[in-house]
N, C-alpha and C positions, 0 to 999 in steps of 0.2 A: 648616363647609361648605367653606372655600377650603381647607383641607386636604384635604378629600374630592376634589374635583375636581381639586388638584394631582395625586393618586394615578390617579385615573382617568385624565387626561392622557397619566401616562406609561405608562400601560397602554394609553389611544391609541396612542401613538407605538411601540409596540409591534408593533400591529397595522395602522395607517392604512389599518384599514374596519373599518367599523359597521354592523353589521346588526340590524332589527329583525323579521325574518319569519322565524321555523324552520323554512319548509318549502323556506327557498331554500338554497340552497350556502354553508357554510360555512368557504371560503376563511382560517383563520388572524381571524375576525372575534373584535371586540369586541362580543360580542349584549345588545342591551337586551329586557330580558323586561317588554315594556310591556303594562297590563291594558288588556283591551277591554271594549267591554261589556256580553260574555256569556262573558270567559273571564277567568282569571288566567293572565298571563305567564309569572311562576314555573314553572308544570307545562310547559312548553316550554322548560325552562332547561337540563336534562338533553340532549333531543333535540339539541340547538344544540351543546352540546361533544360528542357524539359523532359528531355531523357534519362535527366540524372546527371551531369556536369557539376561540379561545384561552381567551376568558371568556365568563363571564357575570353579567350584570348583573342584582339582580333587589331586589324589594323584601319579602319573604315570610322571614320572619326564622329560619323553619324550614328552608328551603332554603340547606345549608351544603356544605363542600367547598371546596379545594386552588385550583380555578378559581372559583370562585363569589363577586363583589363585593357586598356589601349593601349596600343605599342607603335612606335614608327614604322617595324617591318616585323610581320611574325613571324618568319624562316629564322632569322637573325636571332631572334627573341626565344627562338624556340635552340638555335646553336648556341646563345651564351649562356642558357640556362643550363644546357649539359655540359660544356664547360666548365661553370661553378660548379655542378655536382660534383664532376671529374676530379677537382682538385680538394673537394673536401675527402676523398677516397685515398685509401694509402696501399690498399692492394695491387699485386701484379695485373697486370691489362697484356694479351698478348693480342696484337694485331692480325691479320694473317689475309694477303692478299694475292696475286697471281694470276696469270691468265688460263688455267683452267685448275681445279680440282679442289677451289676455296670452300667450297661448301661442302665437300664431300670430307677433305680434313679438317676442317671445324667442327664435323659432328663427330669423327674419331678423334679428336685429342678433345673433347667434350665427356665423349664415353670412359675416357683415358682418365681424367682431371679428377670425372665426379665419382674416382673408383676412392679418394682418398679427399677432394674440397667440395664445400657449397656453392659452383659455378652458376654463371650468368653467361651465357650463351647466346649468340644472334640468331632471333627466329628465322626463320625459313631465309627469305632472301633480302632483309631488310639490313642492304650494305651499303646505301648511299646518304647524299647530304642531307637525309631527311629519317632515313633509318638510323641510322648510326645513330644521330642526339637519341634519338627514342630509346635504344636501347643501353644507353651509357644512364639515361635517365629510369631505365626500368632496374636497375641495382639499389636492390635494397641493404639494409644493414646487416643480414646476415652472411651475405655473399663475401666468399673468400679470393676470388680470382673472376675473371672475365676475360671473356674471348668475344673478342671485336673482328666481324669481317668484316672487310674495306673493298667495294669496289672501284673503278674507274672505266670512264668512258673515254676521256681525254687527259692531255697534260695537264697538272697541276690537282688534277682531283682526289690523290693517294695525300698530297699534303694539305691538301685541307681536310680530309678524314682526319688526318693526325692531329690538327690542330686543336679541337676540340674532345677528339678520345685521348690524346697525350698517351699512347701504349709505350709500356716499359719494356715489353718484350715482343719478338716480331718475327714472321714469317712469310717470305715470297714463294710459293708450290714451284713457281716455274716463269716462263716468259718463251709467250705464243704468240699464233697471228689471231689474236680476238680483239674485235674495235677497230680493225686496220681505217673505218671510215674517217674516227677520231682522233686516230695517234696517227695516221700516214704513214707509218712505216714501223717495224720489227724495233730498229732501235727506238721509237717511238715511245713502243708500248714500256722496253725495258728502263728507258729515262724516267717515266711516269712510276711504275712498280717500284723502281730506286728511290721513293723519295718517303718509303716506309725506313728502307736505312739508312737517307741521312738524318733523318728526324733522330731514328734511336743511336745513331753515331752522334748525336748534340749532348741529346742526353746520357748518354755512358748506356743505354742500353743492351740489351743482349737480341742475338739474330741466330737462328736456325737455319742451316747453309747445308742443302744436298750436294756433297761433293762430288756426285756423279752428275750435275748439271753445270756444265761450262760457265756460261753465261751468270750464274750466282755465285759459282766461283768468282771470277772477272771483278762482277759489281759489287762483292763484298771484300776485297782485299784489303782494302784500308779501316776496315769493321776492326775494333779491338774485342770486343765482347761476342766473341764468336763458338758457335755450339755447333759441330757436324756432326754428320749422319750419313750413314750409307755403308763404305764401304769399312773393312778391316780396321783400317787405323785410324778410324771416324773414333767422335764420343759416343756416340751408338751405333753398333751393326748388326746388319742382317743378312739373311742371303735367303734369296726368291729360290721355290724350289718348282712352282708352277702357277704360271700363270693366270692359263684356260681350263677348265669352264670358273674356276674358282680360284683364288690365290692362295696358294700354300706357301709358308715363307721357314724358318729357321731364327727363332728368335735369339737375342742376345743372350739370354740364359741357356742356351741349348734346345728349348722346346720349340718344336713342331706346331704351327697355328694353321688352321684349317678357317678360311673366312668366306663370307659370304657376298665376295668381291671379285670381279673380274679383271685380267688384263695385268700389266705391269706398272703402267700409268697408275693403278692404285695401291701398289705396293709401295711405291714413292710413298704417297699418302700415308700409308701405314706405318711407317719408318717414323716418317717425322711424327706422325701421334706418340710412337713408343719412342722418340729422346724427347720429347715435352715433355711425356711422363715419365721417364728416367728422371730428368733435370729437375722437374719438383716432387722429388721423391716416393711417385708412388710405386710398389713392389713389383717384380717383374709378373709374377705368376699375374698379377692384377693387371695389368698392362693385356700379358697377352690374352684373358679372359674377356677384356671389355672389348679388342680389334676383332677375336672370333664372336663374340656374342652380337656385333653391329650388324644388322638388316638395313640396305638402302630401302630408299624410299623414294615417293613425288619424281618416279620417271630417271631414275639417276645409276645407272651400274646394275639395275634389276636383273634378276634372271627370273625367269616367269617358264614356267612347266604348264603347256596347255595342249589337249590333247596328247596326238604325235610330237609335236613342235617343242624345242626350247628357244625360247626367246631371250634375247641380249636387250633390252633394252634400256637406251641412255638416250631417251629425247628431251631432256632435260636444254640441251644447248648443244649450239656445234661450233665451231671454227676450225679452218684450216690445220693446227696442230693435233687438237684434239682428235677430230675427225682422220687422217692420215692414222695415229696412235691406234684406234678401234680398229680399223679396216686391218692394219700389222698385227694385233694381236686376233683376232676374229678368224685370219688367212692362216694361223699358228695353231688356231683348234684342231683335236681331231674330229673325224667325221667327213663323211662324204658327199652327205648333201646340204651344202651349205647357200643361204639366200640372204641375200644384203637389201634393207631397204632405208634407202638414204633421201632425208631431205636438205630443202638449203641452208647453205652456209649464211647468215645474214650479218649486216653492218659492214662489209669487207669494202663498201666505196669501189674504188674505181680497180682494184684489185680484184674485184671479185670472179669478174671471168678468167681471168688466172689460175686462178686459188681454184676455182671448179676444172677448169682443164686437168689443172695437175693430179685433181683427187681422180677423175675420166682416166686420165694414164695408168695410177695406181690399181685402181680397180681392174681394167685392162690386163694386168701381171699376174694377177691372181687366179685362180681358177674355183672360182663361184657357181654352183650351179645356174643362181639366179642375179640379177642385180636390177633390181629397180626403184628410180629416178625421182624424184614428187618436187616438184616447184618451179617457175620461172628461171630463177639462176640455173639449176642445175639442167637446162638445155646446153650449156658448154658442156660440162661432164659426159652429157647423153651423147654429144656430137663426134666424140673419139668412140665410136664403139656401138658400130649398128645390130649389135647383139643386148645392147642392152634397153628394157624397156622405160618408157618415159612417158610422165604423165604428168600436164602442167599445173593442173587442178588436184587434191588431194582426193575430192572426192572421185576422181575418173579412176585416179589407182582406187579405193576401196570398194567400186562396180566390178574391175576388172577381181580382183582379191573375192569377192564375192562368186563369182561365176567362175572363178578359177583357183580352187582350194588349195594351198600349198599344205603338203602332210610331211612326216618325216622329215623335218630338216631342224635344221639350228640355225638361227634367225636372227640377223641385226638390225636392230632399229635404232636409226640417230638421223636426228635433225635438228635446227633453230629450233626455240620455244615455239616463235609465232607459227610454224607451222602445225605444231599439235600433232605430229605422230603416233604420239602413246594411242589414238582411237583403234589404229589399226590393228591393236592388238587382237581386239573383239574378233576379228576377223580370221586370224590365224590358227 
C-alpha cells in the first residue's frame, strides 16, 4: 500500500487538483471515481479524462487504460493520499468543529488569518470523510496555515477527520442537540466533538476553550495547551455590547466593532476568530477590521432589508440548540411587530417530537405578532398553541404568504437545509 500511494503521490504532484465530480471541469485533474450509492464511479472514469483529467483513479478492475490508476478502494486511496500530503506539510492546521457555528467561524478566523497569512480555508461545506482529503489535498506550496472544518454525524467521525488532517491546533464552537438521530444523545454528541482534543491532547497541541461554555470547560481540563477566550481573565476578552439587529461588541484593544452579524451566538464566534488572531499574531486593529468587514452569506445570519420587512434569515440549518438561541435572541429585538417563520428541525431521531414540543413551548412565552410553522415535524410545535399557523407542505405556507402580505415587521427565518426556506424570502 505505501507503494501504491507513493505512485499516486507523484501522480499528485503532477497534477495539484483532485477532483471527484465528472460533471465539473476537468482542469489537468487527478479524478477519483468514488462509488455512490446508486452509482459506480468507474462508469464516469472515461468522461473525466475526456474532459481534461490527466488520470483516473478508479476501483473496477475492468476498467483499464494508459490514464487509468487501479486501486483496491478509492475512498481509502483518496484518505491516504491526503495523509501523505499532510505530513509532507509543516504548517499550522487548525481544526474547528462543534454543533453549531463551524462554518460561520471558519470563515471569521479565515478573514482574521488572511489579514497577516496565505490561508487554505474549507470551501463552502466540504467537512466530511470525503471533503476534508480534498481539501488537505488542495494546499498548495504557498499556503501558510489551514483551517480544516471537521464535521460529524456519528461517534467516531471527529477522529477519523483527524486521522488524516493531523490538526495541530483546534477548536470546538460548542456542543448542541445536532444529529441526536446519530449520537443518541447530548453527551453523545459531546463524546464525539471530544475526540478533536484528545487527538491534539496526543499530540501536545493547542485548543481554543470559550470559558463561558461549561461543557468545554469540563471536556478540556486535562488539555495542557490551552488558549481562552471570553471573559476578563481569558487570553482574549471581550464584551458584547449588542446583540440585535447587529452585534456590537468592545474589542480587546478597546475599539468599538460594528459587525454584520446577529444574535449573541455569533459573538461567540467573533471572539474566538479574534484570539486565533491574537494567538498568531495578527494586529488588533486588523482583527477588528476583518470581523466588521465579514458579510454572511448562503442563507447563514443574513439580514436582508426588503421592502417594509427586515428579515433574519439563517436557513442555513437548525437544531434544537441553535434554533431555541434565534428565537431568545429574535424575542430580545426591538420592535413591535415581529413574525417568526420556522421550519424543521431534522436528524433529531426519536427525539424529535420532544425537541419540537419544547421549541411550541418557547415560542408560546413570547409574544410574536406572528408565528408560522412549515413541515411535518413541526406539527408537535403547531400542537401547543392553536394561535399559531401551520402548514405541512412548504408550498401551502408560500400560497398563504402570497395572498397574505406581511409588511412592516422584522422577520425570522430558520429551518433544516432540506426544507429550503431561504425561497420564502421572495415573498416577504
Amino acid at each position: 500500500m505505501a507503494e501504491l500511494v507513493e505512485n499516486l503521490y507523484l501522480k499528485y504532484l503532477e497534477c495539484r487538483n483532485v477532483s471527484t465530480d465528472s460533471r465539473a471541469a476537468q482542469d489537468n485533474t487527478l479524478f477519483f471515481a468514488l462509488d455512490g450509492p446508486n452509482f459506480k464511479g468507474s462508469a464516469f472514469a472515461e468522461a473525466a479524462l475526456v474532459k481534461g483529467a490527466r488520470y483516473a483513479v478508479v476501483q473496477d478492475p475492468t476498467v483499464t487504460g494508459p490514464n487509468i490508476i487501479q486501486v483496491p478502494d478509492t475512498l481509502k486511496a483518496l484518505q491516504d493520499l491526503a495523509l501523505h500530503h499532510r505530513q509532507q506539510l509543516s504548517i499550522p492546521f487548525i481544526g474547528i468543529t462543534g454543533s453549531n457555528g463551524k462554518t460561520t467561524t471558519k470563515e471569521l478566523i479565515n478573514a482574521v488569518l488572511s489579514q497577516k497569512y496565505k490561508v487554505l480555508c474549507t470551501k463552502g461545506n466540504l467537512n466530511n470523510h470525503i471533503g476534508v482529503p480534498l481539501t488537505v489535498l488542495s494546499i498548495q506550496p504557498e499556503h501558510e496555515l489551514a483551517i480544516i472544518e471537521m464535521g460529524a454525524n456519528k461517534p467516531g467521525d471527529i477522529a477519523e477527520l483527524c486521522s488524516y488532517a493531523l490538526p495541530t491546533h483546534g477548536i470546538i464552537t460548542n456542543i448542541g442537540k445536532a444529529h441526536l438521530e446519530g449520537f443518541g444523545s447530548l453527551e453523545g454528541v459531546a463524546r464525539t466533538k471530544s475526540e478533536l482534543y484528545v487527538h491534539l491532547d496526543k499530540v501536545n497541541g493547542a485548543v481554543f476553550v470559550n470559558t463561558a461554555n461549561e461543557h468545554l470547560l469540563r471536556m478540556s481540563r486535562r488539555i495542557e495547551k490551552k488558549v481562552t477566550y471570553y471573559g476578563p481573565q481569558d487570553d482574549y476578552s471581550a464584551e458584547l455590547l449588542q446583540a440585535a439587529p447587529q452585534v456590537i461588541y468592545r474589542a480587546a484593544n478597546g475599539d468599538t466593532v460594528h459587525t454584520h452579524l446577529m444574535g449573541s451566538y455569533n459573538f461567540d464566534n467573533m471572539a474566538a476568530a479574534a484570539c486565533i488572531g491574537q494567538f498568531f499574531g495578527v494586529p488588533h486593529d486588523q482583527i477588528n477590521a476583518a470581523i466588521a468587514g465579514y458579510v454572511p452569506t448562503n442563507n447563514r445570519s443574513q439580514i436582508v432589508r426588503k421592502d417594509t420587512n427586515t428579515i433574519l434569515l439563517d436557513a442555513y440549518n437548525a437544531n434544537p440548540s441553535s434554533m431555541s438561541l434565534s428565537v431568545s435572541n429574535f424575542a430580545q429585538m426591538e420592535g413591535e411587530q415581529k413574525v417568526v417563520i420556522l421550519g424543521d428541525m431534522r436528524e433529531l431521531g426519536q427525539e424529535s417530537e420532544a425537541e419540537h414540543r419544547l421549541l411550541g413551548e418557547q415560542l408560546s412565552q413570547q409574544n410574536f405578532a406572528q408565528v408560522f410553522l412549515c413541515g411535518h415535524e413541526m406539527r408537535y410545535a403547531a400542537e401547543v398553541n392553536p394561535d399559531f399557523r401551520y402548514f405541512a407542505e412548504k408550498s401551502a405556507l408560500e400560497i398563504w404568504l402570497k395572498d397574505h402580505p406581511v409588511r412592516n415587521s422584522s422577520i425570522l427565518v430558520k429551518g433544516s437545509r432540506g426544507i429550503g426556506l431561504e425561497t420564502v424570502v421572495d415573498l416577504l
